[in-house]
VOGU-3710 file (C-alpha; in Angstrom, 3 decimals, decimal comma):
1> xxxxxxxxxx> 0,222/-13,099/-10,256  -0,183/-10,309/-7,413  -1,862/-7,184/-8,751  -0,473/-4,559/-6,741  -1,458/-0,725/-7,027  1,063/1,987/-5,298  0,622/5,552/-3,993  3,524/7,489/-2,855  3,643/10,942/-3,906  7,627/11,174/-4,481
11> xxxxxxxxxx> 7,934/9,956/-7,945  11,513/8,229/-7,269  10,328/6,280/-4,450  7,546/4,869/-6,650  9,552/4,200/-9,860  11,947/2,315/-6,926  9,039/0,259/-5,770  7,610/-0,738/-9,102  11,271/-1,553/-10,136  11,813/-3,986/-6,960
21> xxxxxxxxxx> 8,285/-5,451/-7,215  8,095/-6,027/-10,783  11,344/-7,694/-10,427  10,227/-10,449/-7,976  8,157/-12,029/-11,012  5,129/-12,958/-8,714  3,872/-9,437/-8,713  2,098/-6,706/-11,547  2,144/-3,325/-10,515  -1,244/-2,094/-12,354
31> xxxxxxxxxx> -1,468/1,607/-11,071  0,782/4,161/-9,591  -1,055/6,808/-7,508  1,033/10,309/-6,941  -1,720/11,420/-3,932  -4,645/9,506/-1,976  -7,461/10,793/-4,897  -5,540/8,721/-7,769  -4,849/5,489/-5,625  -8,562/5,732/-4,735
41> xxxxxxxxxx> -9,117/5,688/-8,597  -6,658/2,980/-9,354  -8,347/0,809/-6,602  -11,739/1,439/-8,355  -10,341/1,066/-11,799  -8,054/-2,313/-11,202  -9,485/-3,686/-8,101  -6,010/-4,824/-7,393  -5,073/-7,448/-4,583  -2,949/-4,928/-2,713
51> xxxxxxxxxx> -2,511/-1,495/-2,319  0,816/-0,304/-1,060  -0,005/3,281/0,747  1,539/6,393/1,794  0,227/8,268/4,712  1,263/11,746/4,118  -0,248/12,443/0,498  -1,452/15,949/-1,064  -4,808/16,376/-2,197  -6,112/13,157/-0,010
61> xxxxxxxxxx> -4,335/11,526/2,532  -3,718/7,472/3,037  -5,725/6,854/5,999  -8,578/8,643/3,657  -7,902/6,444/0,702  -7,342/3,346/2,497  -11,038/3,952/3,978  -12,515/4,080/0,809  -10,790/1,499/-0,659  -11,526/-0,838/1,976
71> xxxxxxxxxx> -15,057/0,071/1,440  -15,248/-0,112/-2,034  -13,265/-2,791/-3,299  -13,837/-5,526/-0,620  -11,381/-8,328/-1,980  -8,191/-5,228/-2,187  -5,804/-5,254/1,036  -4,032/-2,125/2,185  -0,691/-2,558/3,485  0,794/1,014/4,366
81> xxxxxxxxxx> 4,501/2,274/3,466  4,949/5,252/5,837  7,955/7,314/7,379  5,432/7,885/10,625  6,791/5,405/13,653  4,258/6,511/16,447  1,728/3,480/17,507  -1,152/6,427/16,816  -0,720/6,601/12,751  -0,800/2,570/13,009
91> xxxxxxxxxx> -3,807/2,342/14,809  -5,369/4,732/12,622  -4,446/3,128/9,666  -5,967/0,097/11,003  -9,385/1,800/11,836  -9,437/2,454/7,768  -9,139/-0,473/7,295  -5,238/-1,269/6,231  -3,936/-4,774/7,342  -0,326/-4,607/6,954
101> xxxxxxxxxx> 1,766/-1,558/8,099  5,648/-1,147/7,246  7,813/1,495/7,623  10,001/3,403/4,710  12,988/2,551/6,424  12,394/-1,686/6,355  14,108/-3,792/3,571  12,418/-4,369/0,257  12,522/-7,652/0,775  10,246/-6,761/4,080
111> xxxxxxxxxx> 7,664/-5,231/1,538  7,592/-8,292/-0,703  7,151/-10,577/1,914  3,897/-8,433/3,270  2,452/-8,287/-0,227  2,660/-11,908/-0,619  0,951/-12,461/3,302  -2,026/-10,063/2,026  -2,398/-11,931/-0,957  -2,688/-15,105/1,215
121> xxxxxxxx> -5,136/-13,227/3,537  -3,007/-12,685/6,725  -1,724/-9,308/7,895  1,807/-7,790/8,101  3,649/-5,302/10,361  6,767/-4,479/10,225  9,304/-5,992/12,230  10,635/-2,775/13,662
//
């Protein structure tokens, strides 16, 4: 089983994520995250084996979270989810430490298939 936490902070998208990923049977959501302070929280509290991240967050932002994460919990992959197509937000998200980046606009089945690389220790960017 993939433990997977995930922080988006529109509630619809991640009730819509948890639906998809739960469905897949391979995969345990164990923490939603509504801003970058609570995914950092789930990551401490679950140590999950991915993270699926927003960039834009209130209170703390993904490239924050993912940072600490990746410093924290050493065996958790980030993989980020974000509407933001420009090379710079990649390569930041990268610097934090995030190994997979997809945008909000790929195919679910996109997102699954990155989960499942992480879990097998290779990274994942999106095919657009």
């Amino acid at each position: 089983m993939i433990t997977v936490v995930v922080a988006d902070d529109h509630t619809v998208l991640r009730d819509g994520l948890r639906y998809l990923l739960e469905a897949q049977g391979d995969i345990q959501i164990v923490g939603m995250a509504a801003n970058g302070q609570e995914a950092v929280e789930q990551a401490l509290r679950y140590c999950p084996d991915v993270v699926v991240m927003d960039i834009s967050m209130p209170v703390m932002n993904g490239i924050e979270a993912t940072r600490l994460i990746c410093q924290s919990c050493s065996n958790t992959k980030v993989v980020v989810l974000s509407m933001h197509h420009t090379a710079e937000y990649k390569q930041r998200a990268l610097e934090a430490g995030a190994v997979g980046y997809l945008l909000k606009d790929s195919a679910g089945r996109e997102l699954v298939t990155a989960i499942r690389d992480l879990k097998r220790g290779k990274s994942y960017f999106s095919q657009k």
